[in-house]
C-alpha positions in Angstrom: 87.9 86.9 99.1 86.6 90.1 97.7 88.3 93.2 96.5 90.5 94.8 98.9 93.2 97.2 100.9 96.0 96.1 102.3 98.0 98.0 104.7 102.0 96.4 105.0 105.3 97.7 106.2 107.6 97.6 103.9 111.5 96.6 104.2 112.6 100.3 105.2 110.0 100.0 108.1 107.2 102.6 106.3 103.5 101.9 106.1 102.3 101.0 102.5 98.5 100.6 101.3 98.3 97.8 97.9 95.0 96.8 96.1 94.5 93.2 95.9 92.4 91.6 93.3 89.7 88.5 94.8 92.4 86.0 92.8 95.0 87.4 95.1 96.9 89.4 92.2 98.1 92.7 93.7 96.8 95.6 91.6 98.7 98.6 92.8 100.6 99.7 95.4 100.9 103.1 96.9 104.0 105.4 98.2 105.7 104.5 101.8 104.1 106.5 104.7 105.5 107.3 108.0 102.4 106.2 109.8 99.4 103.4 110.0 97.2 106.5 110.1 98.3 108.4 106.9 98.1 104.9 104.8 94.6 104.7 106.4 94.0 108.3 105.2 95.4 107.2 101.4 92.6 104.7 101.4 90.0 106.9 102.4 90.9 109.7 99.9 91.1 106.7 97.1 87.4 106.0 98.0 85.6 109.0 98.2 87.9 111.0 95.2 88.0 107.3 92.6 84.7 107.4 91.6 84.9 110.4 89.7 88.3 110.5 89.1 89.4 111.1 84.8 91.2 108.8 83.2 94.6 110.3 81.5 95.9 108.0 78.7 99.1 109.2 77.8 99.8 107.0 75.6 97.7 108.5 72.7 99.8 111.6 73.6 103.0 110.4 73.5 101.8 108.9 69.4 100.5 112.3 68.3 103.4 114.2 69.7 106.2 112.3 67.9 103.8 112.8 64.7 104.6 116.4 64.9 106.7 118.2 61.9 109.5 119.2 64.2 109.7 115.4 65.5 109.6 114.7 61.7 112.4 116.8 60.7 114.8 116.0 63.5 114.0 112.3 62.9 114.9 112.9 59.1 118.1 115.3 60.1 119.1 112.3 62.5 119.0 109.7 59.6 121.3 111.5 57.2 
């Protein structure tokens, strides 16, 4: 089986879209919608806006921002 969107209702009864992986694996998952029509609408905007879509890693940020010297100091105050 190929890549590929799956629309499910979830326990609460709303309409969710996940990403499944040819080995099965579920890749991600998207927010509950109210109707068949608006998950349909999630997978069309994932397809035409993907493509070109930026990768954020925030990660990286989160490691230069506790390098800062105000992190530094209130790390240092904190150990005292």
């Amino acid at each position: 089986m190929p890549y590929a969107f799956e629309i499910y209702k979830d326990r609460v009864g709303e309409f969710r879209v996940r990403f499944k992986a040819p080995n099965g694996e579920k890749m991600f998952s998207s927010e509950g919608y109210s109707s068949k029509a608006a998950a349909n609408n999630a997978i069309k905007s994932i397809l035409k806006n993907g493509p070109g879509a930026a990768v954020v890693d925030n990660t990286k940020a989160a490691k230069t921002a506790a390098k800062t010297p105000a992190k530094k100091a209130a790390k240092k105050k904190k150990r005292a």
